[in-house]
FIMAR-600208 format. One record per atom (N, C-alpha, C): residue in three letters; atom name; x, y, z. Coordinates in steps of 0.02 Angstrom, whole numbers, plus 50000, padded with zeros to 5 digits. Example, Ala and Ser with C-alpha at 12.3 -4.5 7.8 and 13.67 -1.06 7.14 Angstrom:
% residues 2
ala,N,50660,49716,50390
ala,CA,50615,49775,50390
ala,C,50660,49835,50390
ser,N,50642,49888,50354
ser,CA,50684,49947,50357
ser,C,50645,50002,50394
% end
This chain:
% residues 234
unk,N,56646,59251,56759
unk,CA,56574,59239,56772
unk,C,56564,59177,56815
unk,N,56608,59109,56779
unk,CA,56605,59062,56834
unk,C,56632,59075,56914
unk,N,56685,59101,56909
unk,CA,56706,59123,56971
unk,C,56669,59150,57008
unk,N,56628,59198,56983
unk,CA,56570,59239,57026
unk,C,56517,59216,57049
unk,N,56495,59141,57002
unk,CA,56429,59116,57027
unk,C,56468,59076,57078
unk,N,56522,59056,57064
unk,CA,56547,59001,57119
unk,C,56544,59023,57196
unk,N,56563,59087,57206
unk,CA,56583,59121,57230
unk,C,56513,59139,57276
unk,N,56459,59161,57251
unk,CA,56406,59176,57272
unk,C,56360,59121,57299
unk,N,56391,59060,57274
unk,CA,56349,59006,57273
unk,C,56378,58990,57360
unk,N,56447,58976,57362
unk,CA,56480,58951,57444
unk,C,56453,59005,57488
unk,N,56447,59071,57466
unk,CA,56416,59128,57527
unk,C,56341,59103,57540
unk,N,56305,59085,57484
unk,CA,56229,59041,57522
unk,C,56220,58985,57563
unk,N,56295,58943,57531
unk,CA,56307,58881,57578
unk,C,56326,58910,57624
unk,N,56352,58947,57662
unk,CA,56391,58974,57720
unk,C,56327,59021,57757
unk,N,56306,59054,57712
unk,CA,56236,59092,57765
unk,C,56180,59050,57770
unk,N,56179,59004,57764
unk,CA,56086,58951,57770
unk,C,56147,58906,57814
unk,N,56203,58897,57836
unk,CA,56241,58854,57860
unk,C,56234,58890,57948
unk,N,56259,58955,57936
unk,CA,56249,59011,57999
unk,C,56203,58995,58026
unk,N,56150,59009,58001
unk,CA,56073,59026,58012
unk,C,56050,58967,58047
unk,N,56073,58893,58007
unk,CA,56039,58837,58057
unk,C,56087,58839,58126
unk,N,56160,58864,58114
unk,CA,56197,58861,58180
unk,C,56144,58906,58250
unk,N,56117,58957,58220
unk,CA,56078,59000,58283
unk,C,56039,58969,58287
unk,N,55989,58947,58257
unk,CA,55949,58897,58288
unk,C,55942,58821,58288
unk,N,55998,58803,58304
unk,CA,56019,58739,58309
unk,C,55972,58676,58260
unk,N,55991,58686,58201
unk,CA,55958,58644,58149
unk,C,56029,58631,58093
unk,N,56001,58570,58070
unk,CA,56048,58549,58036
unk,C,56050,58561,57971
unk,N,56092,58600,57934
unk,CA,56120,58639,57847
unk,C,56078,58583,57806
unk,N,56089,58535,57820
unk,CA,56092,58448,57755
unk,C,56003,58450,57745
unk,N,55969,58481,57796
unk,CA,55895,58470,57776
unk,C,55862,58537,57754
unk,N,55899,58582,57736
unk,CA,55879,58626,57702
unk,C,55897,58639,57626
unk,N,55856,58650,57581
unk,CA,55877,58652,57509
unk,C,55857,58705,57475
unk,N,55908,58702,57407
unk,CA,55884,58788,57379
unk,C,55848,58754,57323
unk,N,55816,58796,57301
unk,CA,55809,58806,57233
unk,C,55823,58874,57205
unk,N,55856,58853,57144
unk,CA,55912,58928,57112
unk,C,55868,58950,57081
unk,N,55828,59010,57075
unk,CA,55767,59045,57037
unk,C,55818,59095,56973
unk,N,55821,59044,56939
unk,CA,55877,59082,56893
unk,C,55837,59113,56814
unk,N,55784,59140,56832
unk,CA,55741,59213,56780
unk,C,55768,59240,56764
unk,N,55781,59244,56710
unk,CA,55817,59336,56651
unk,C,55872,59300,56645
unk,N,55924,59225,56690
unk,CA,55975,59242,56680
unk,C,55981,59178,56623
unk,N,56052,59198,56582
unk,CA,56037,59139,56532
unk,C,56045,59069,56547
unk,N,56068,59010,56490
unk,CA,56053,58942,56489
unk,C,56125,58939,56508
unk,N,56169,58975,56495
unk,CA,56240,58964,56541
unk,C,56260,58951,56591
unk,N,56216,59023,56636
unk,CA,56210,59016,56695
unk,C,56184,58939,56732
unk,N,56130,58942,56720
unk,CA,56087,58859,56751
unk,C,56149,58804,56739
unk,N,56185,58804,56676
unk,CA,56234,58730,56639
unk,C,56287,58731,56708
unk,N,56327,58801,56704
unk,CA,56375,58799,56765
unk,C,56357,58797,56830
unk,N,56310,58808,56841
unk,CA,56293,58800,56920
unk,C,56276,58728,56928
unk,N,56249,58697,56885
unk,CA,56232,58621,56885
unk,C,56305,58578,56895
unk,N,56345,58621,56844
unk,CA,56408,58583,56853
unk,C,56440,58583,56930
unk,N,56422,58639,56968
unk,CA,56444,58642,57018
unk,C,56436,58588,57067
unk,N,56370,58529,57054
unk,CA,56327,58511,57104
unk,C,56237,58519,57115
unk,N,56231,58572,57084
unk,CA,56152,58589,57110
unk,C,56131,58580,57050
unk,N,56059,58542,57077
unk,CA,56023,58513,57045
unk,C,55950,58551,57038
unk,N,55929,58588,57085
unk,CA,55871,58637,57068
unk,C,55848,58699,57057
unk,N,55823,58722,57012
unk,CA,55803,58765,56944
unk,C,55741,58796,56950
unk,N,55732,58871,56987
unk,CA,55654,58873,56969
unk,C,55648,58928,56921
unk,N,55586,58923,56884
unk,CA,55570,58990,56838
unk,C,55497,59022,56875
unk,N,55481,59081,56859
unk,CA,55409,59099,56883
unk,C,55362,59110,56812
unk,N,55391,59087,56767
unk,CA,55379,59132,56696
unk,C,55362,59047,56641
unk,N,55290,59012,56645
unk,CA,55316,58954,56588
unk,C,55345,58970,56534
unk,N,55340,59042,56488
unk,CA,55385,59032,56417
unk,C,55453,59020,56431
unk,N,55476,59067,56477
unk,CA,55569,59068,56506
unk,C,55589,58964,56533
unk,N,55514,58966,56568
unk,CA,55546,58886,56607
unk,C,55551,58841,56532
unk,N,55511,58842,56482
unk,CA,55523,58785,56426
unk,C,55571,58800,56398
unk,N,55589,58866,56365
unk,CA,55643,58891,56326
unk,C,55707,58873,56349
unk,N,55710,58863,56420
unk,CA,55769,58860,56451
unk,C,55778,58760,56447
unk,N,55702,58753,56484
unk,CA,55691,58654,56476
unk,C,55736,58629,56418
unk,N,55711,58654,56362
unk,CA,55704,58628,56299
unk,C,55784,58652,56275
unk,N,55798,58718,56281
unk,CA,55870,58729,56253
unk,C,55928,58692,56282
unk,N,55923,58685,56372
unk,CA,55973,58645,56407
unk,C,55980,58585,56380
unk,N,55914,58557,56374
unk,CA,55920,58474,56358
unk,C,55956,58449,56305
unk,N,55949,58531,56253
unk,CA,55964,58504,56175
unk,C,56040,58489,56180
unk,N,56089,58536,56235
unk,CA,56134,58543,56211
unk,C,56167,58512,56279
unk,N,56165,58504,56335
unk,CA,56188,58474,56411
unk,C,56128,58401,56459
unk,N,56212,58374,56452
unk,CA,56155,58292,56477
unk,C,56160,58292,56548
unk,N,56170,58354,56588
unk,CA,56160,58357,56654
unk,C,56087,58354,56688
unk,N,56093,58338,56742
unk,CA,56020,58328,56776
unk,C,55991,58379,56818
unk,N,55951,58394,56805
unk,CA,55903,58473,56817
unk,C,55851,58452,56825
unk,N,55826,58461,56880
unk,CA,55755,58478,56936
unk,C,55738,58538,56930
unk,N,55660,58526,56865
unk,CA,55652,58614,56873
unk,C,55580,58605,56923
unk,N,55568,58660,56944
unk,CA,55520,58686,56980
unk,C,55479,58745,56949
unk,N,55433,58760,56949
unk,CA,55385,58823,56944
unk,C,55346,58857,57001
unk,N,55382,58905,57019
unk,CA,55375,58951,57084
unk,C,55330,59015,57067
unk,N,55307,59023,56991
unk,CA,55260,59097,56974
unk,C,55191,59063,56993
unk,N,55123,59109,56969
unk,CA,55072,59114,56957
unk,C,55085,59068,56900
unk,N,55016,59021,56904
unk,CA,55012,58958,56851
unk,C,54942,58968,56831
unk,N,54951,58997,56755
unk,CA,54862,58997,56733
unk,C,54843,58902,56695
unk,N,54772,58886,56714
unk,CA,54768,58837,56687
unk,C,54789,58822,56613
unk,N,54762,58903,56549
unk,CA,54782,58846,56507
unk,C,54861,58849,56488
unk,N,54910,58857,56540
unk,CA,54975,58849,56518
unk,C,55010,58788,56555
unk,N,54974,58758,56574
unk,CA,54975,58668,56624
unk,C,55015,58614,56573
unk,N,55003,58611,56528
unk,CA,55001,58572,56476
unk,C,55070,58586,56467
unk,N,55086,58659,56455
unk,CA,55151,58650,56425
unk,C,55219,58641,56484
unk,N,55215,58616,56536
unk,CA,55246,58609,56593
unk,C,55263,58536,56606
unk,N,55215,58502,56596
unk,CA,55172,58450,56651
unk,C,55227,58400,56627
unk,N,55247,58367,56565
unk,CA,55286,58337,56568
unk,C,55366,58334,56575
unk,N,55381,58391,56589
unk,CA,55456,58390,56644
unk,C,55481,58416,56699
unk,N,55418,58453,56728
unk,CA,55417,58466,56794
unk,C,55415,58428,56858
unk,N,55473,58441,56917
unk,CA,55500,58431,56960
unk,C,55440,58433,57019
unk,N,55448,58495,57031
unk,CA,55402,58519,57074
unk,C,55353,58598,57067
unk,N,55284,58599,57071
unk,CA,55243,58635,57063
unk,C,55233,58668,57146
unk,N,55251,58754,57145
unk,CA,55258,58767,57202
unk,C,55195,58823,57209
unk,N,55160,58815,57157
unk,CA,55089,58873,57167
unk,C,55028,58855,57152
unk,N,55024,58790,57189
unk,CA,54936,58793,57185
unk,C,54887,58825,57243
unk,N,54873,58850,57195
unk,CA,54803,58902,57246
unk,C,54734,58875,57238
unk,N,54706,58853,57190
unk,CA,54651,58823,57204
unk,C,54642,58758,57171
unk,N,54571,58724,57179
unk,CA,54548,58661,57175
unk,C,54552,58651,57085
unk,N,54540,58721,57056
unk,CA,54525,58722,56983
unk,C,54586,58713,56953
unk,N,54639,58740,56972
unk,CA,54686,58737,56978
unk,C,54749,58654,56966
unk,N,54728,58644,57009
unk,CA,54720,58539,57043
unk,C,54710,58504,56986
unk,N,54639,58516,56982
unk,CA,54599,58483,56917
unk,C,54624,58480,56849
unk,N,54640,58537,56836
unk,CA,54668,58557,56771
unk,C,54766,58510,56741
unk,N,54795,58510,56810
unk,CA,54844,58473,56839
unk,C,54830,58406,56825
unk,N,54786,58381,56865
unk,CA,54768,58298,56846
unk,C,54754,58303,56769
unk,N,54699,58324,56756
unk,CA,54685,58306,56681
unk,C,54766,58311,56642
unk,N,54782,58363,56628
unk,CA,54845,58347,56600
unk,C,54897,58294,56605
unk,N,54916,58275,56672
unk,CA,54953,58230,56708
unk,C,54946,58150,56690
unk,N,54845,58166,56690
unk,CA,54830,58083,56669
unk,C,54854,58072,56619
unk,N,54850,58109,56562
unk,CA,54844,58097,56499
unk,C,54924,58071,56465
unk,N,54971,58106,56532
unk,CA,55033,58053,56506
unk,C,55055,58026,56560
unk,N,55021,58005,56586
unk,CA,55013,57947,56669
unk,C,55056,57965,56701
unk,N,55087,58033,56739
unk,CA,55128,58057,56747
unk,C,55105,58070,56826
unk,N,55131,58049,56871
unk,CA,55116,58095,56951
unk,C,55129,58161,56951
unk,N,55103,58203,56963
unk,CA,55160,58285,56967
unk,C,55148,58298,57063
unk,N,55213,58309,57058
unk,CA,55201,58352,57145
unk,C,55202,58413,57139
unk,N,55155,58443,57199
unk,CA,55142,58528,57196
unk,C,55146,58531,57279
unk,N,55163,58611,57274
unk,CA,55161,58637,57369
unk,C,55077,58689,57347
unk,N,55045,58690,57394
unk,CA,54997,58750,57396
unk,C,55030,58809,57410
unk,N,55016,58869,57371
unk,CA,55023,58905,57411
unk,C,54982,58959,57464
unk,N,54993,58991,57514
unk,CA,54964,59018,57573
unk,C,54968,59071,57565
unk,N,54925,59123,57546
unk,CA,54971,59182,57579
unk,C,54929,59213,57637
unk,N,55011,59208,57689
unk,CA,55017,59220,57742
unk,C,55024,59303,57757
unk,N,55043,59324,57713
unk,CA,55059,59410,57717
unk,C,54976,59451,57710
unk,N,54935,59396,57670
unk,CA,54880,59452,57680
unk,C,54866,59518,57634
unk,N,54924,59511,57590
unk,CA,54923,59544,57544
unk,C,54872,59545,57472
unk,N,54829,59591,57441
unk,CA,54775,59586,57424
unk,C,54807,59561,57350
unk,N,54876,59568,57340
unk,CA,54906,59596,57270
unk,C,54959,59522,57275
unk,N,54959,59459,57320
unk,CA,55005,59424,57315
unk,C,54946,59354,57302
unk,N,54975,59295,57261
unk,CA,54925,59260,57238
unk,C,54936,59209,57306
unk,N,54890,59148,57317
unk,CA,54924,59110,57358
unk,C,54832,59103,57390
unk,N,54826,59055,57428
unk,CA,54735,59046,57454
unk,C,54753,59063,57540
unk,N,54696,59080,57559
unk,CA,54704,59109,57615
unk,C,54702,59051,57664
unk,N,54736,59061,57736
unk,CA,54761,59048,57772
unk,C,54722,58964,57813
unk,N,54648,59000,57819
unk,CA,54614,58964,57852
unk,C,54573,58912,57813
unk,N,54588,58926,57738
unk,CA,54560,58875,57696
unk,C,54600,58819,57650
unk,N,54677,58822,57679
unk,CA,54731,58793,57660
unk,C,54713,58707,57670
unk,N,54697,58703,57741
unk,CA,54693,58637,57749
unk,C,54628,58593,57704
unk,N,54585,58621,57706
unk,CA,54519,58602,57643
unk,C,54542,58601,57583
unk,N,54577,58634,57556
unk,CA,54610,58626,57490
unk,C,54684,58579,57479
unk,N,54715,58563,57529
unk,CA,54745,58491,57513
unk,C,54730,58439,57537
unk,N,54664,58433,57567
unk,CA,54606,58369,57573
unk,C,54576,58359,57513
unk,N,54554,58410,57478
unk,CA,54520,58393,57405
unk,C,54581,58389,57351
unk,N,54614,58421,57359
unk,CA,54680,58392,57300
unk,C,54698,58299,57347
unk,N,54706,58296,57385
unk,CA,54720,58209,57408
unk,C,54675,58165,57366
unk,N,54605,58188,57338
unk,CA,54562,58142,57304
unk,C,54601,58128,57243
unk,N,54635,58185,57205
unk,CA,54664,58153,57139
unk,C,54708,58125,57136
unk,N,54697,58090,57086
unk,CA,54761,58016,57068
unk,C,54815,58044,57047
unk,N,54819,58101,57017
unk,CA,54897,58116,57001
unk,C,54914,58184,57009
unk,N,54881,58215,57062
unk,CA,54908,58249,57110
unk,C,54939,58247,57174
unk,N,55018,58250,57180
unk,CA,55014,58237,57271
unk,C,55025,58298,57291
unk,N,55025,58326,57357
unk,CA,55006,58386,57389
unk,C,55076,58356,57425
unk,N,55136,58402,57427
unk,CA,55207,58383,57469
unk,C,55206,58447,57509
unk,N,55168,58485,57502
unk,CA,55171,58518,57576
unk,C,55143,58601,57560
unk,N,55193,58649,57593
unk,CA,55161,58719,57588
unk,C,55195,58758,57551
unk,N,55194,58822,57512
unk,CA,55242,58894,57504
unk,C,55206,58956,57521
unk,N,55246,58998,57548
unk,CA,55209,59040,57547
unk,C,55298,59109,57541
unk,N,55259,59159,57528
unk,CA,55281,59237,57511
unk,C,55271,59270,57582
unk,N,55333,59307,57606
unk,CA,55326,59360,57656
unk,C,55330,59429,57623
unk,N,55299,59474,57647
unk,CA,55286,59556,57646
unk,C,55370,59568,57613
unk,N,55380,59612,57566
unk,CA,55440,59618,57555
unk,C,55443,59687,57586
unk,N,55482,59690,57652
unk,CA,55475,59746,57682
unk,C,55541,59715,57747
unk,N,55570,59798,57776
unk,CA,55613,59817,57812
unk,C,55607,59759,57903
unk,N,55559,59745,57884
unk,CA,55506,59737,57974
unk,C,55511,59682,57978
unk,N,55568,59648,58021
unk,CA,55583,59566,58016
unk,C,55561,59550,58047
unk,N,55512,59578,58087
unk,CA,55448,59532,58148
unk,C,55381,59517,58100
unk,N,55378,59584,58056
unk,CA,55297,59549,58013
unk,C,55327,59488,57979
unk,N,55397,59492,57915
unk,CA,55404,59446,57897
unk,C,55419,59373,57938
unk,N,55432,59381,57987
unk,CA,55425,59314,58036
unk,C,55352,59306,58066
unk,N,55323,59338,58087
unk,CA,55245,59318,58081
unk,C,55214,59276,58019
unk,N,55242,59293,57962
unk,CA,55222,59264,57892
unk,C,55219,59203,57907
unk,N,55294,59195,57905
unk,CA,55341,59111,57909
unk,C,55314,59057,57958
unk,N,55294,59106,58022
unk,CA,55268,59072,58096
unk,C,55213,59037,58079
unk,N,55179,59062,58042
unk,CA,55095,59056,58013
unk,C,55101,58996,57983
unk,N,55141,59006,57909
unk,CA,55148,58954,57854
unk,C,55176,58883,57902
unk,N,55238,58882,57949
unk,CA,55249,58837,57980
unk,C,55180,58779,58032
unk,N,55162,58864,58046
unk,CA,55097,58806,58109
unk,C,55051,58773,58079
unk,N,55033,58811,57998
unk,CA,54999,58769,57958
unk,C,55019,58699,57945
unk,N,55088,58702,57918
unk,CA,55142,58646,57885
unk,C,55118,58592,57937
unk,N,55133,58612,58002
unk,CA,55147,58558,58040
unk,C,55067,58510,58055
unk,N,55017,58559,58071
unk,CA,54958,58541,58062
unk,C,54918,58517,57994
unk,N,54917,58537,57955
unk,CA,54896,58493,57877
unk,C,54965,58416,57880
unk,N,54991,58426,57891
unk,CA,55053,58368,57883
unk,C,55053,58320,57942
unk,N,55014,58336,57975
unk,CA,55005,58260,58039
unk,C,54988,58208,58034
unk,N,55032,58184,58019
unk,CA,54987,58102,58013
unk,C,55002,58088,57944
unk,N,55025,58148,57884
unk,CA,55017,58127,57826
unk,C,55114,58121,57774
unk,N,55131,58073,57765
unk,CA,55187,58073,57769
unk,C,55213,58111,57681
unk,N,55173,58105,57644
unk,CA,55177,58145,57579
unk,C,55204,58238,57599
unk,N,55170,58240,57643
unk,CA,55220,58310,57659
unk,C,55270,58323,57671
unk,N,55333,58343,57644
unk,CA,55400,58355,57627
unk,C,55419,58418,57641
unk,N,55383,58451,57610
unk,CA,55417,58530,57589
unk,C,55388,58595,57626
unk,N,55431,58633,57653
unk,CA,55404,58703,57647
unk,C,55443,58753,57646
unk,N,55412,58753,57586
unk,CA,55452,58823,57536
unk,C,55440,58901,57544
unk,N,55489,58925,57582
unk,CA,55501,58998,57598
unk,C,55558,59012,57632
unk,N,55569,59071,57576
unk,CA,55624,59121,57613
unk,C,55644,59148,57539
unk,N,55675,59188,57553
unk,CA,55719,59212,57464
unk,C,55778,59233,57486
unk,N,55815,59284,57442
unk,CA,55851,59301,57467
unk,C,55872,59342,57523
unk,N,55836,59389,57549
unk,CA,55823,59465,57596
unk,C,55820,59412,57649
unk,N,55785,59366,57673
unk,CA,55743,59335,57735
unk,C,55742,59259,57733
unk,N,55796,59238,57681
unk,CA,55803,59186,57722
unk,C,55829,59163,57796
unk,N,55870,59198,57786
unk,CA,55887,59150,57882
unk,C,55818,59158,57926
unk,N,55783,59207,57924
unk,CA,55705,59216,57958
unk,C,55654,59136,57921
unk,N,55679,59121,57866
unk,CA,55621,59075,57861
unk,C,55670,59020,57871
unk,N,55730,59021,57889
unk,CA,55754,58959,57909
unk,C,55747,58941,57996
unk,N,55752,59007,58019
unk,CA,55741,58994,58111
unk,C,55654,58961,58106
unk,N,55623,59000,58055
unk,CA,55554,58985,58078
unk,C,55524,58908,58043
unk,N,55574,58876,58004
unk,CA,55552,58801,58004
unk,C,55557,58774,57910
unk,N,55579,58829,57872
unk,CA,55579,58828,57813
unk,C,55627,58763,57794
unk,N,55627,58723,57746
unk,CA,55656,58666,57718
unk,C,55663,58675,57664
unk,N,55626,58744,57603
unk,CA,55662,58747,57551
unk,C,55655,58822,57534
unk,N,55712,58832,57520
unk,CA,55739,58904,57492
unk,C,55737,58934,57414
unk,N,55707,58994,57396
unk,CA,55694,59013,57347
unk,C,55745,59062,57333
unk,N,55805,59052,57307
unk,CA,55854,59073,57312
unk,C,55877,59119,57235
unk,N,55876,59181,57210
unk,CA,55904,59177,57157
unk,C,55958,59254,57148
unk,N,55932,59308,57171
unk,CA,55985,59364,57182
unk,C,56047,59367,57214
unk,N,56045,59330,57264
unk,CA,56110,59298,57317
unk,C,56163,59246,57262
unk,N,56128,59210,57214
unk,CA,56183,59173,57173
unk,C,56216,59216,57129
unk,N,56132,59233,57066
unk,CA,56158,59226,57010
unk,C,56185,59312,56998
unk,N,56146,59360,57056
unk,CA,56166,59432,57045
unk,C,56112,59454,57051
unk,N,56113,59517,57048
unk,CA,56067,59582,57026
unk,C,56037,59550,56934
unk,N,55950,59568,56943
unk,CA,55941,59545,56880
unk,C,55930,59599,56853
unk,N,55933,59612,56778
unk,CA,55921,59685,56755
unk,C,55810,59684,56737
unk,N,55805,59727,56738
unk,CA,55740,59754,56735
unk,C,55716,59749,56672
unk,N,55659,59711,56659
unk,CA,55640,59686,56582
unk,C,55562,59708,56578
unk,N,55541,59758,56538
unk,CA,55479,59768,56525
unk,C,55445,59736,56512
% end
């Protein structure tokens, strides 16, 4: 099993390594995060051992169960992230060991974030997310109202806004999904002028990363390429 994640893990280092070779960008400023859902607390312990340090869940019961069980039993250091749909009242149970927040979609959203955050004087960083695909069925705030919504998250004290994510079309057609990426980037670069709190932009998965790496991506949502095929959970 270790052998296999090991194994899977150098083929991501080696294809996000490719990928900056074609378009002449450098491997060292691109980062994953291992979206390691369904798979167990084993998995996350050995891959940590490997080196990697970041962890996302889309699911808060799976992200605490996993928080809370790792900690009990491994004193390794884990950067988790939350990459799902985030309802407000499940904020609370996050807020104090979260890394990075990669789905804020709205202001209510924000709010709900600070209040929690204050209350154990905690900064939290979040990416907005965009969606760029246009899809009626994918969460994320639309395109042209991105930049108004991390001007009003900048007012709160313990929110910082580190940049963008967004989701491409999961589909065959590597020109729509690069239209996605093109979009989310021209945003990135424009909301982020002038403002040095912007760090991140999070896209690609497994199918399309090297497409969101030509098109300007800096963090990778990585989890079928490591940990496997996940099995199907009702």
């Amino acid at each position: 099993m270790i052998e296999g994640l090991s194994k899977n893990y150098e083929s991501v280092r080696e294809g996000i390594t490719l990928a900056c070779q074609n378009c002449a960008r450098n491997p060292h400023e691109i980062s994953i995060v291992a979206i390691s859902k369904t798979f167990p607390f084993s998995s996350v312990i050995d891959l940590n051992k490997m080196g990697h340090a970041d962890f996302g869940e889309n699911k808060v019961k799976e992200l605490r169960d996993k928080y809370y069980n790792i900690s009990f039993q491994y004193a390794g250091s884990i950067n988790w992230h939350f990459v799902g749909h985030l309802q407000t009242n499940k904020v609370k149970d996050i807020v104090a060991f979260i890394h990075l927040i990669h789905s804020v979609d709205s202001f209510h959203l924000a709010e709900e974030i600070e209040r929690c955050a204050q209350k154990i004087k905690k900064t939290i960083n979040v990416l907005v997310q965009v969606n760029t695909s246009n899809e009626s069925q994918k969460y994320g705030i639309e395109p042209d109202k991105a930049e108004s919504l991390c001007k009003q998250i900048s007012l709160l004290e313990y929110v910082k806004v580190k940049g963008l994510m967004t989701m491409a079309k999961f589909t065959e057609d590597r020109e729509e999904i690069r239209r996605s990426f093109k979009l989310a980037k021209e945003l990135y670069d424009s909301i982020g002028k002038g403002n040095p709190e912007f760090q991140y932009l999070s896209m690609g998965m497994t199918h399309d990363y090297d497409i969101a790496i030509e098109e300007g991506s800096n963090m990778l949502r990585i989890g079928t390429a490591i940990f496997g095929e996940r099995k199907i959970i009702d």
